[in-house]
FILOBA-419862 format. One record per residue (C-alpha): residue in one letter; x, y, z. Coordinates in steps of 0.5 Angstrom, whole numbers, plus 2048, in hexadecimal, padded with zeros to 3 digits. Layout:
BEGIN
AXYZ;...
END
This chain:
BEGIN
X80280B7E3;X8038107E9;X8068177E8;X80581C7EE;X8068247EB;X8088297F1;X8058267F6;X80582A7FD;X800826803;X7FF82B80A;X7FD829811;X7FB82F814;X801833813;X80682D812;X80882C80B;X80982480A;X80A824803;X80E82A7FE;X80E82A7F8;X80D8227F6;X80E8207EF;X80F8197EE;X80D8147E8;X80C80C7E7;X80D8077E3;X8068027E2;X80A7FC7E6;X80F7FF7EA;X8117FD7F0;X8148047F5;X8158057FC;X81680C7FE;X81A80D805;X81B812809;X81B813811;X814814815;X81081A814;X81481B80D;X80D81A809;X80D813807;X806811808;X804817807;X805816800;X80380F7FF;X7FC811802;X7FC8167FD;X7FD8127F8;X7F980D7FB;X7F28127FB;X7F3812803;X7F5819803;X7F48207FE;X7FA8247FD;X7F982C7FE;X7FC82E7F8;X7FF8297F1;X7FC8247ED;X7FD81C7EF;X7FB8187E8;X7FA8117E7;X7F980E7E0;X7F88147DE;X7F28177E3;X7F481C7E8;X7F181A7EE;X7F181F7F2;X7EC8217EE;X7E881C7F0;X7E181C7F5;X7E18187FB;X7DD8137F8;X7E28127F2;X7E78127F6;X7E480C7FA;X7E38087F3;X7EB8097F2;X7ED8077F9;X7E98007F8;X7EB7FF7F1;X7F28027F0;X7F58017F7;X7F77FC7FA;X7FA7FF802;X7FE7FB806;X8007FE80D;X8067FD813;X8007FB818;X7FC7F6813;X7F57F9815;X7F27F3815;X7EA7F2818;X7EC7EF81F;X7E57EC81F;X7E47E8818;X7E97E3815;X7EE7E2810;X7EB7E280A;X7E57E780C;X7EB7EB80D;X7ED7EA806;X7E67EA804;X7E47F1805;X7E77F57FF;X7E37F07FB;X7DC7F17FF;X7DD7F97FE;X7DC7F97F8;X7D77F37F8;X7DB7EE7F6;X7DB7E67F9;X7E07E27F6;X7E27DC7FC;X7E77D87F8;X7EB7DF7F6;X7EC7DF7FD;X7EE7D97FE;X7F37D97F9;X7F57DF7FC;X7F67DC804;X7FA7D6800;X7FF7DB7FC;X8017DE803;X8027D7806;X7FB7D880B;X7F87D2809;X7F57CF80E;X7F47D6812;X7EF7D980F;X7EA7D8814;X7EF7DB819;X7EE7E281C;X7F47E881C;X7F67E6824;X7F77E0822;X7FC7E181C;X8047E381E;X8067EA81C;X8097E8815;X8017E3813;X7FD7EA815;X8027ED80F;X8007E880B;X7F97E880A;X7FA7EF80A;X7FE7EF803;X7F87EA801;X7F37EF803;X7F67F47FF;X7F77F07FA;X7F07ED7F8;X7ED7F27F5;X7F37F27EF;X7F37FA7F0;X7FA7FC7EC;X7FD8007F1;X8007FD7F8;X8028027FE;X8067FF803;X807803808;X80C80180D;X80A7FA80C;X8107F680F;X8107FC815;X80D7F881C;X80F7F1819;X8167EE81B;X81D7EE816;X81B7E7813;X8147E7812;X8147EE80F;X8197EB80A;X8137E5808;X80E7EA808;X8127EF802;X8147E9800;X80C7E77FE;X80B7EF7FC;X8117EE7F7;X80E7E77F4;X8077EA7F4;X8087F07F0;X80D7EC7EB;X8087E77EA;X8027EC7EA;X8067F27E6;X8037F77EB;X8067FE7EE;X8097FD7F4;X80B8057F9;X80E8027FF;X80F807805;X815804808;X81A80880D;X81E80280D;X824800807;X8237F9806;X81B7FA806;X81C7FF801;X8217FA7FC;X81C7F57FB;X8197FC7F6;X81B7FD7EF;X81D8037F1;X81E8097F7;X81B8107F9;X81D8147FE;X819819802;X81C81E807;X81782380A;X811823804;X8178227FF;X81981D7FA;X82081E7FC;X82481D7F5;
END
């Protein structure tokens, strides 16, 4: 579903990425490791469309993204992608399940009892008139995942998503990402320093300094 051929990123002089190639299945679940400033989410926001590399090719179903105008870049984010980040990056100012509504708004769609399934799968039933602040750390996750979620793109980036929560509370939250993407059949890349984080994957890449390490 997803091959990287080749792909080199810069920063200005800094090369982040060196030569990635990297293939997934259609319904995998991988966790790439590696410490900070290894390239990690570098390459999951490439994969993502947030980010062009300088050189290579990122194919997905067959389609060569990098190839893509920023316009269709930004039809890809909101139909294939579903992000999920380490500090949740929910409005603070709208409630739960306007949180959860917006992917389906930018793309001009009103389903309310889809949202509400959604808030009752990650067990907020009865907060989805709540706002950010008034949720714990874990919750806040929760309704990011169903954000991400909503819109039933095929492909789920997780980026650190356990990072700012406590040991038993990121456990619950791979836990939903795990029963998620069993019950919905989606790609799962997982950005994760952390080993036991990256064991709920179906399988583990490496990176070290802009390299899969073999």
């Amino acid at each position: 579903m997803i091959k990287l051929e080749n792909v080199d990123k810069y920063f200005g002089n800094y090369k982040a990425l060196k030569g990635i190639n990297l293939e997934v299945c259609r319904g995998e679940f991988i966790s790439v490791m590696g410490s900070s400033g290894s390239g990690k989410s570098t390459l999951l926001n490439i994969i993502g469309g947030m980010d062009k590399p300088e050189e290579g090719i990122v194919l997905v179903d067959g389609e060569d993204i990098t190839a893509f105008t920023d316009e269709k870049l930004t039809l890809y984010r909101r139909s294939k992608i579903g992000f999920i980040f380490q500090f949740f990056n929910l409005l603070p100012n709208i409630t739960v399940s306007e949180n959860i509504s917006m992917p389906l708004l930018l793309k001009s769609v009103e389903d309310h009892p889809l949202v509400m399934s959604a808030i009752k799968r990650i067990g907020l039933y009865g907060k989805e008139a709540y706002y950010p602040y008034q949720l714990s750390g874990g919750e806040q996750q929760r309704v990011a995942i169903a954000r991400a979620l909503i819109h039933d793109p095929e492909i789920i980036l997780a980026d650190e998503p356990t990072g700012s929560l406590d040991s038993e509370t990121g456990r619950s939250i791979m836990e939903l990402i795990h029963a998620l993407k069993e019950e919905r059949g989606k790609t799962v890349i997982l950005v994760t320093h952390e080993s036991n984080i990256a064991d709920y994957a179906q399988r583990k890449i490496y990176i070290k300094d802009g390299r899969i390490a073999v």
